[in-house]
C-alpha positions as CSV (number, residue, x, y, z in Angstrom):
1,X,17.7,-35.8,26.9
2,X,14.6,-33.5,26.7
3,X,16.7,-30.7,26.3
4,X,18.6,-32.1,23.3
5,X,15.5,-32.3,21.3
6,X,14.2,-28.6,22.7
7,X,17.2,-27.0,21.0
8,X,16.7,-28.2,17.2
9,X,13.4,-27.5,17.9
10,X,13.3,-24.0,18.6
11,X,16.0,-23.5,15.6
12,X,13.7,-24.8,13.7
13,X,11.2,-22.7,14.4
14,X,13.4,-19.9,14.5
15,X,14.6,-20.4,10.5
16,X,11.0,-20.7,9.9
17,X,10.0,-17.3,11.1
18,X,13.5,-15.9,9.7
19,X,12.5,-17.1,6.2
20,X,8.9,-15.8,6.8
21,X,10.0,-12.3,8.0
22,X,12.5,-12.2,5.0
23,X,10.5,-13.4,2.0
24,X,7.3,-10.7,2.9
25,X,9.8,-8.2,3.8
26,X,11.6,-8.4,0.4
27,X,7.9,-8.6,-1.3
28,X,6.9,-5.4,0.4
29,X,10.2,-3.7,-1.0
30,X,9.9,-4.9,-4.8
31,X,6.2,-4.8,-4.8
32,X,5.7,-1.4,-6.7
33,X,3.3,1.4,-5.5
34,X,-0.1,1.3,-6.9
35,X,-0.2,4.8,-9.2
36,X,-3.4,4.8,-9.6
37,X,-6.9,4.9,-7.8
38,X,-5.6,7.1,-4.8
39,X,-7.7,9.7,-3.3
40,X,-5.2,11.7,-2.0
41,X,-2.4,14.1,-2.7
42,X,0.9,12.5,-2.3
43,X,3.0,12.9,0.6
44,X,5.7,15.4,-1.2
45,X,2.7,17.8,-1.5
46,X,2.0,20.7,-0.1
47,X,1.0,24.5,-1.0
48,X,3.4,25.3,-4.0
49,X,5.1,27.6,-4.6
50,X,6.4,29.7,-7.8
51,X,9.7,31.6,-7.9
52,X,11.5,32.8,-10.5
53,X,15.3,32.0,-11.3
54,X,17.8,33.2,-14.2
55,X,19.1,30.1,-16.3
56,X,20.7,29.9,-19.6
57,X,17.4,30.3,-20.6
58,X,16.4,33.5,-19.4
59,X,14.3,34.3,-16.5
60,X,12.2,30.8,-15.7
61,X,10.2,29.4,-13.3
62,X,11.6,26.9,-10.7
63,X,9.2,24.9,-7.8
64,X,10.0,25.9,-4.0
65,X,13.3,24.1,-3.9
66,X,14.6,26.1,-7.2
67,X,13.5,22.9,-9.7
68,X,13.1,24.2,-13.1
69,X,9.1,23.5,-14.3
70,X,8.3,22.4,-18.0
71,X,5.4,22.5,-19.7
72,X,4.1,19.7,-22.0
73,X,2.7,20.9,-25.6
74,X,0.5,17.7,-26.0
75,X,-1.4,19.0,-22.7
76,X,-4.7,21.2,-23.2
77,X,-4.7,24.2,-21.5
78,X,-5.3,23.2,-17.6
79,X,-5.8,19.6,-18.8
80,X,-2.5,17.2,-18.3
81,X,-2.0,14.2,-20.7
82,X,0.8,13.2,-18.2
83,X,0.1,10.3,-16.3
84,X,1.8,7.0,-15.4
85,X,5.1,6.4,-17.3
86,X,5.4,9.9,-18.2
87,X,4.4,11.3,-14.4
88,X,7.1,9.3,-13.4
89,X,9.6,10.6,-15.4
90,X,7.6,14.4,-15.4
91,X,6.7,14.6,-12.2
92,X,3.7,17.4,-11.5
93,X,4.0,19.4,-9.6
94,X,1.1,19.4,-7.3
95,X,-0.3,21.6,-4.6
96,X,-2.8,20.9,-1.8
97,X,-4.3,24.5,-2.4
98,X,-3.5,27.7,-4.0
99,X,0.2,28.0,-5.2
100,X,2.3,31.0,-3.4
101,X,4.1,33.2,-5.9
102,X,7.2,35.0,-5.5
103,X,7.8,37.3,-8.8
104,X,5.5,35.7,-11.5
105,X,2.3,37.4,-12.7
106,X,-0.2,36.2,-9.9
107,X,-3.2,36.1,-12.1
108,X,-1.8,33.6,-14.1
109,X,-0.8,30.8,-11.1
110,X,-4.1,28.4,-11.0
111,X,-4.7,24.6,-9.9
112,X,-5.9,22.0,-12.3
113,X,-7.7,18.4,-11.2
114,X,-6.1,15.4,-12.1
115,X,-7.7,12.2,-13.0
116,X,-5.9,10.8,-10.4
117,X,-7.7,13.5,-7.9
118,X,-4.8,15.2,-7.1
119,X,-4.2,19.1,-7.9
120,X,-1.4,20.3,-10.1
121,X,0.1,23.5,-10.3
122,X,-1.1,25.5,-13.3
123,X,0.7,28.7,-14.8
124,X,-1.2,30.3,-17.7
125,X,-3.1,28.0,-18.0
126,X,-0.2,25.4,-18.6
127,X,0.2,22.3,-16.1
128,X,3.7,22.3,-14.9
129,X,6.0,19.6,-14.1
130,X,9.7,18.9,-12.8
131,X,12.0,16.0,-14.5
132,X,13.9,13.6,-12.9
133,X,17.1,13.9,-14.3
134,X,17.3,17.2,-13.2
135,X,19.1,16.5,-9.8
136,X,19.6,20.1,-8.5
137,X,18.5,23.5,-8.6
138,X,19.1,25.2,-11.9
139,X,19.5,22.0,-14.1
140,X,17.5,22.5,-17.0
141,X,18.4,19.1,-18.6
142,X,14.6,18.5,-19.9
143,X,14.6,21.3,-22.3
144,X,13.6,20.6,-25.7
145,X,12.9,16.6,-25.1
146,X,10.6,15.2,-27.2
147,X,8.6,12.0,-25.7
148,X,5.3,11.6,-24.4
149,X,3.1,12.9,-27.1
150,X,4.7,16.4,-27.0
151,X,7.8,18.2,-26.6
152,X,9.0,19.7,-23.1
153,X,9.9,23.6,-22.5
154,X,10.7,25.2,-19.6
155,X,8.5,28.4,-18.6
156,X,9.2,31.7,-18.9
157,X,8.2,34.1,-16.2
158,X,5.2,35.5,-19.6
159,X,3.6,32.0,-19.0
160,X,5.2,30.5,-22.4
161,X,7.5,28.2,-23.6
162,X,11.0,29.1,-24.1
163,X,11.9,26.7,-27.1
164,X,15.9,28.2,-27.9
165,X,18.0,30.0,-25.6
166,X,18.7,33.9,-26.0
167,X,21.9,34.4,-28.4
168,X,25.0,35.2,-26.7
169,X,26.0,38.6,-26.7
170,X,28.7,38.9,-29.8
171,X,32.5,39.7,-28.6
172,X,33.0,43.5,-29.1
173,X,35.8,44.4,-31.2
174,X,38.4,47.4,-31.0
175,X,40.7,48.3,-34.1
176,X,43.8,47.2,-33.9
177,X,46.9,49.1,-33.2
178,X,44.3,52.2,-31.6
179,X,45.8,52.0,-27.9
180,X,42.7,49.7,-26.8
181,X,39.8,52.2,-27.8
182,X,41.7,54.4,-25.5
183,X,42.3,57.0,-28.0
184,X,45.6,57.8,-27.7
């Protein structure tokens, strides 16, 4: 009989600690990160690095993994305005010491401090960032977008904004009936 009453028992206890397990595990999972107050560079960081790429912008300058970097025009020079919303959606692009540069001007890569004590990548002066909706290398889908006090360029390899792409190269035209320019 005793072993009747064991068995609810120990299901019992068993939901219990199933419901416990669940309820902090799904509070851990939709309890958003603190963005503020930490003391430390984030996890993704490391020593930067600057490259250049060609886009339908011209030459530009891309992170380590070939993301195009904007600059902001509400930010001061090596002072970001970016933080919270915006940093989400403009990530900076942050270093844990001197950037590495691969065709850029090297006396114009620098580090600025954040408020939020972490270092971001500097290029003339300007603090650069990556956007999230650019979801590969090359994407340059945060050109021109207004928000955030300012208006987002990406960087040209002279340290400054790119606000319109080059014109594309007009059609060249031959007379008609000459043979094709051939001269026939």
């Amino acid at each position: 009989m005793n072993r009747l009453l064991a068995f609810p028992a120990v299901a019992v206890a068993v939901a219990a600690l199933a419901v416990g397990c669940s309820s902090s595990t799904k509070n851990a999972v939709s309890t958003p990160a603190s963005s503020g107050g930490s003391t430390s560079a984030p996890a993704s960081a490391s020593t930067a690095a600057l490259h250049t790429a060609n886009s339908k912008y011209g030459q530009i300058l891309v992170d380590s993994s070939g993301h195009t970097l904007y600059l902001l025009t509400a930010d001061a020079p090596s002072k970001s305005t970016c933080y919270g919303d915006c940093a989400s959606f403009w990530p900076p692009d942050h270093s844990t010491g001197m950037p590495t540069d691969s065709g850029v001007n090297a006396s114009m890569v620098g580090t600025t401090a954040r408020t939020d004590h972490t270092t971001q990548v500097t290029y003339n002066g300007h603090p650069l960032y990556t956007f999230v909706k650019d979801a590969k290398a090359g994407d340059v889908t945060g050109e021109g977008i207004t928000n955030f006090g300012g208006t987002w360029y990406v960087v040209g390899v002279d340290g400054n904004a790119i606000t319109s792409a080059p014109a594309a190269p007009a059609p060249s035209s031959s007379p008609s009936g000459s043979g094709g320019g051939y001269g026939y």
